[in-house]
C-alpha positions as CSV (number, residue, x, y, z in Angstrom):
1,X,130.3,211.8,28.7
2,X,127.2,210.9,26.3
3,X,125.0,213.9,24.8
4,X,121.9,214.3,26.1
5,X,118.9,215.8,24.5
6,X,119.7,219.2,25.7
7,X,122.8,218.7,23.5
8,X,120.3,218.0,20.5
9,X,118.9,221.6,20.7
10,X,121.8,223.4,21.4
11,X,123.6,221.3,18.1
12,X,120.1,222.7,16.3
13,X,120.8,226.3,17.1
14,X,124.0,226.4,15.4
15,X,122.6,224.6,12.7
16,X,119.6,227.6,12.3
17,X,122.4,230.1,13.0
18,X,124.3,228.6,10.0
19,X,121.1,228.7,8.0
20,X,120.6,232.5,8.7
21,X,124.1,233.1,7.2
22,X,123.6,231.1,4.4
23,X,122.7,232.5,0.9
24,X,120.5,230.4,-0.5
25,X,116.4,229.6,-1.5
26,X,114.5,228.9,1.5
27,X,113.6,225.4,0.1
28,X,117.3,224.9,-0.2
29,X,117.5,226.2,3.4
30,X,115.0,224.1,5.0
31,X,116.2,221.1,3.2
32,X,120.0,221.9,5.3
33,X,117.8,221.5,8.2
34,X,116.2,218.8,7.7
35,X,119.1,217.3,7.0
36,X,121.0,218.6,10.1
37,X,117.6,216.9,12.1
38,X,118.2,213.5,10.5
39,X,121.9,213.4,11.2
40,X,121.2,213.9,15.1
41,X,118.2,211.6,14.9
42,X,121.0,208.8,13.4
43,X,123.6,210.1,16.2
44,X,120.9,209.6,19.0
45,X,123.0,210.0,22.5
46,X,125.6,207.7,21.4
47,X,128.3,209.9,20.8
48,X,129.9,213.2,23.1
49,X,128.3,216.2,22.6
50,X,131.2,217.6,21.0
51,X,131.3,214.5,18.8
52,X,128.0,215.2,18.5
53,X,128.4,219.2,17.1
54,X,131.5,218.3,15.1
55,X,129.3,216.4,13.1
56,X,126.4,219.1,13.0
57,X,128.9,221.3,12.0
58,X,130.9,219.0,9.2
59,X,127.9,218.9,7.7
60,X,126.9,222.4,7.8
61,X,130.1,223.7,6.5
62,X,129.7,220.7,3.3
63,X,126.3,222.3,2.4
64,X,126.8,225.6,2.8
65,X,130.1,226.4,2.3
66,X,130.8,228.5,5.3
67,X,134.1,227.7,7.2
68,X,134.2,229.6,9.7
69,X,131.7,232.0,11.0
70,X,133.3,232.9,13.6
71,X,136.3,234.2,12.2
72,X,136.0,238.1,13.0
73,X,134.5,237.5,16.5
74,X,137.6,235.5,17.1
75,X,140.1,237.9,16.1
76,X,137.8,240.5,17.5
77,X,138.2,239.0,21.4
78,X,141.9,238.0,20.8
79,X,142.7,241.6,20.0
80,X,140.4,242.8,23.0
81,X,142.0,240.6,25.6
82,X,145.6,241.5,23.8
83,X,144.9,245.3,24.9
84,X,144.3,244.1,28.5
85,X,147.0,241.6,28.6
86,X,149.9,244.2,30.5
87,X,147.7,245.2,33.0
88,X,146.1,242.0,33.9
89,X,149.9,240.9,34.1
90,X,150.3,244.1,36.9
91,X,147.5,242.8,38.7
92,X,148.7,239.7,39.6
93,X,152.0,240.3,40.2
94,X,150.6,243.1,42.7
95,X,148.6,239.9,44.1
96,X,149.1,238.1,47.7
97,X,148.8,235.1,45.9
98,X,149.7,234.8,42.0
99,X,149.0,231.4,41.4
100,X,146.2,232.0,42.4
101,X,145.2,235.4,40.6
102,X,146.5,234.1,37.2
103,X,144.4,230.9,37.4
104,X,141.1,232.8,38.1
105,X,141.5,234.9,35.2
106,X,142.3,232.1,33.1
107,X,138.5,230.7,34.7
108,X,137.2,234.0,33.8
109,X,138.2,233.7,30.4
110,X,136.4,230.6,29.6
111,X,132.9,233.1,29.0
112,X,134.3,233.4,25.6
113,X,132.4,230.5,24.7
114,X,129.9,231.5,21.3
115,X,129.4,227.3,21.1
116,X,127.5,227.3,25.0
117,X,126.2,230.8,25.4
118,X,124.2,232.8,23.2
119,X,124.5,236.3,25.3
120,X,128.7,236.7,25.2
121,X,129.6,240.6,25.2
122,X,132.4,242.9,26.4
123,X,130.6,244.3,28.9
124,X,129.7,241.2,31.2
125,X,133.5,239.8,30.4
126,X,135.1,243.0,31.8
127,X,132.5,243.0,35.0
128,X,133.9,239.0,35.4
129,X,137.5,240.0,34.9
130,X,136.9,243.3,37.7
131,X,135.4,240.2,40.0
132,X,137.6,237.6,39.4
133,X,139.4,237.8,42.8
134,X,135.7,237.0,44.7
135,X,136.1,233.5,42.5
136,X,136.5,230.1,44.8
137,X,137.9,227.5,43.6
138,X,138.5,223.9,45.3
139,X,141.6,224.9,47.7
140,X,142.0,220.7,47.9
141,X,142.3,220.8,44.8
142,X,144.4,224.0,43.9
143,X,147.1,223.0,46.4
144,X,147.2,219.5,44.8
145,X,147.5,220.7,41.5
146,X,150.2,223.2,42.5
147,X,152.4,220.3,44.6
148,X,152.0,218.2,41.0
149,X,153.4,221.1,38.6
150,X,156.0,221.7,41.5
151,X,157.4,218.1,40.6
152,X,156.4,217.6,37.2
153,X,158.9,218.0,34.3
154,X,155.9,218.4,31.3
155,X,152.2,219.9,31.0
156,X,150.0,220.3,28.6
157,X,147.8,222.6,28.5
158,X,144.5,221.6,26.4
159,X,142.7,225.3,25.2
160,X,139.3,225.7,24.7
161,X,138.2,229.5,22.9
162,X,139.9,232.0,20.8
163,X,140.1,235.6,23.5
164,X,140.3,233.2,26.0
165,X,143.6,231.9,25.3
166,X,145.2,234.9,26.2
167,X,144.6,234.6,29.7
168,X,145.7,230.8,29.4
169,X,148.4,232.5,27.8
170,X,149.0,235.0,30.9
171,X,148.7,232.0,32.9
172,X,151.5,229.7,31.5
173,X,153.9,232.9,31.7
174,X,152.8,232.8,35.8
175,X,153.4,228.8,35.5
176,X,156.9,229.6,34.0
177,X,158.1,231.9,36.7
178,X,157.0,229.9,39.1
179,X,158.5,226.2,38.2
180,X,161.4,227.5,35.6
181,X,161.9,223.6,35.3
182,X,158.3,222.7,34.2
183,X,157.9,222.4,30.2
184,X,154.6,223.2,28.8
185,X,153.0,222.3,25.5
186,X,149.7,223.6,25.0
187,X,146.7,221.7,22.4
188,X,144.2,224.0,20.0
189,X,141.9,222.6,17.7
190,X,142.8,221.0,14.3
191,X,140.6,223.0,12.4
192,X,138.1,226.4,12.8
193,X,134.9,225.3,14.7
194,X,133.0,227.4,16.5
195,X,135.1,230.3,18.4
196,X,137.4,227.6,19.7
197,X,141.1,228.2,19.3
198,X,143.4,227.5,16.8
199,X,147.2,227.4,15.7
200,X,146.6,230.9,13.9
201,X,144.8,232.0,17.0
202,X,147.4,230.8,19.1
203,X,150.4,232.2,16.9
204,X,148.4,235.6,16.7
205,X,148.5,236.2,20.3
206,X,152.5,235.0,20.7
207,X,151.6,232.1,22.5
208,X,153.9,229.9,20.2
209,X,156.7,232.2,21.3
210,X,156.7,230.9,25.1
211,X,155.4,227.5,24.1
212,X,155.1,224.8,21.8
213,X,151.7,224.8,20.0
214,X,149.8,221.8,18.8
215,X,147.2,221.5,16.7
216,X,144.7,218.4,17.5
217,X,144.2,217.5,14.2
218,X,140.3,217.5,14.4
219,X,137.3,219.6,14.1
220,X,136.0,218.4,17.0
221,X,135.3,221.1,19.8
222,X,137.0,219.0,23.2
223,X,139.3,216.5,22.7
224,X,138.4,213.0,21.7
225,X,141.5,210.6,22.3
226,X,140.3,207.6,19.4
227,X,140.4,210.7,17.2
228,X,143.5,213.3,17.7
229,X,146.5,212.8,16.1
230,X,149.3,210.9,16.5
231,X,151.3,213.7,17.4
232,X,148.4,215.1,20.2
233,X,148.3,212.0,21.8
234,X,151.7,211.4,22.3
235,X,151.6,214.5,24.1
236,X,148.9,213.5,26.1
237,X,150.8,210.5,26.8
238,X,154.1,211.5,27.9
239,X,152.8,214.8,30.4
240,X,153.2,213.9,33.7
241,X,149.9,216.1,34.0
242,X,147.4,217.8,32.0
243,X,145.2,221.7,32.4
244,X,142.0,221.4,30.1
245,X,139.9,224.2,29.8
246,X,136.1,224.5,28.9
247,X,133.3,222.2,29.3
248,X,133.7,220.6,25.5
249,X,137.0,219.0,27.1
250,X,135.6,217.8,30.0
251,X,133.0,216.2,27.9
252,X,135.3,214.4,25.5
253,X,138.1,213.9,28.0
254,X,135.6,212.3,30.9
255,X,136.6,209.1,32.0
256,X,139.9,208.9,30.1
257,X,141.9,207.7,33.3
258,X,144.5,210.5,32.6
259,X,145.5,212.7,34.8
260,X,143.9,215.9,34.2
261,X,142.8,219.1,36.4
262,X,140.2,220.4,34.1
263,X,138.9,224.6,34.8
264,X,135.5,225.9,33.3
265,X,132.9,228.0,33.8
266,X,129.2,226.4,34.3
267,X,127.8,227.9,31.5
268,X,124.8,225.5,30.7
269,X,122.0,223.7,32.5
270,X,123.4,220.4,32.0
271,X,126.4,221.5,33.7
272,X,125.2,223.9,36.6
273,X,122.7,220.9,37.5
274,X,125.2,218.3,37.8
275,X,127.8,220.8,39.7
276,X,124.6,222.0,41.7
277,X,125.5,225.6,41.2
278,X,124.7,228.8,40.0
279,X,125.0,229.9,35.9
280,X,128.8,230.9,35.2
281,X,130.1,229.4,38.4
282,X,133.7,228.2,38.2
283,X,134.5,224.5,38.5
284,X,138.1,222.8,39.2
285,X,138.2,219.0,39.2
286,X,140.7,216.6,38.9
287,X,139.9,213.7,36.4
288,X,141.1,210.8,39.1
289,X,138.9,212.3,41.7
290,X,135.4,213.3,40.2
């Protein structure tokens, strides 16, 4: 999927929200701006838009210096989520159904997301989590996806945000119970960009300790097959099917021809106008089928 203009402004907040962090003269300031401005006006709507804010943000992090400004709001949400994380478990395994009570949480938890939204906060997350069983997913879809993992021998599992992953992590421990056979491998990002998820976030939470964790190899926030390593892509290659969560993969991902389910929340206009539905509404789509 190519950015649109809407992907210009949103790549423009994060540059101004860089800026404000950013201890410097104001001429020096504006001059980061202005440099962010001709960068997109070069890009244009040839690339993704997370091509698109990898690039915003490689060149924010050059001229300012600031690696990682999300760094305590990651560890912040990973260490909430990590205090709900037992009793979210005794929910769904008190559940009718807990397929499919592990899979809406792990939609839930893709309103971590500092890169789309500008209003994340504890309060609305715990109000989605409390809600999560009203959620509708596709049931076409679900009960495809769930007759695929119930022959397949490997998944990956492609993460999107830091908090978040420990519901994906929740959910893989579900996926394990219920097809002991299945192997799963998940893919974080290759390097801190917004709040997405990382090896350190992944090994913070214990997620390496139920399955092998991958690191892309880029600072891009979806996953861009030309760029990914060799290593990610052979394990994109050789799963018999792949989970992506979060709208950034679906971007990057679109139209790869693999064989992907991907999960996200519609979190902004672009999005809830293509899927015609309302802001934060869940979608489940299969890559060979959308």
């Amino acid at each position: 999927m190519r950015a649109e203009e809407a992907c210009k402004t949103c790549s423009r907040k994060k540059a101004e929200m860089y800026v404000e962090l950013y201890q410097a003269p104001e001429e020096r300031k504006k001059e980061v701006l202005r440099q962010t401005e001709r960068y997109l006006e070069e890009a244009g709507t040839a690339l993704s838009a997370p091509q698109m804010m990898a690039g915003v943000l490689d060149l924010l992090k050059k001229e300012t210096g600031i690696r990682d400004p999300y760094e305590r709001i990651k560890r912040e949400y990973n260490l909430l989520l990590l205090g709900m994380e037992e009793e979210i478990l005794r929910r769904i395994h008190e559940a009718e159904d807990i397929f499919r009570a592990a899979m809406h949480y792990a939609a839930v938890g893709n309103y971590i997301d500092f890169g789309a939204l500008s209003d994340v906060n504890e309060e609305q997350l715990k109000e989605l989590l409390e809600g999560c069983g009203r959620l509708r997913l596709d049931p076409e879809e679900s009960m495809r996806f769930q007759e695929e993992l119930a022959r397949a021998e490997k998944l990956l599992y492609i993460t999107d945000n830091a908090g978040e992953i420990v519901l994906d992590k929740i959910f893989i421990k579900i996926l394990k119970e219920l097809y002991p056979k299945l192997q799963v491998c998940v893919l974080v990002r290759g390097e801190p960009v917004l709040n997405d998820a990382t090896a350190e976030d992944a090994k913070m939470i214990g997620l390496d300790r139920i399955a092998a964790v991958i690191p892309n190899g880029t600072s891009v926030p979806g996953t861009e097959y030309g760029q990914i390593s060799k290593e990610a892509r052979e394990a994109l290659d050789r799963a018999d099917l792949c989970f992506a969560k979060g709208q950034g993969n679906f971007e990057s991902l679109r139209e790869c021809g693999k064989n992907i389910y991907y999960l996200f929340l519609c979190k902004c206009d672009l999005f809830v106008e293509r899927f015609q539905v309302e802001r934060l509404t869940p979608a489940f789509v299969n890559e060979l089928r959308t």
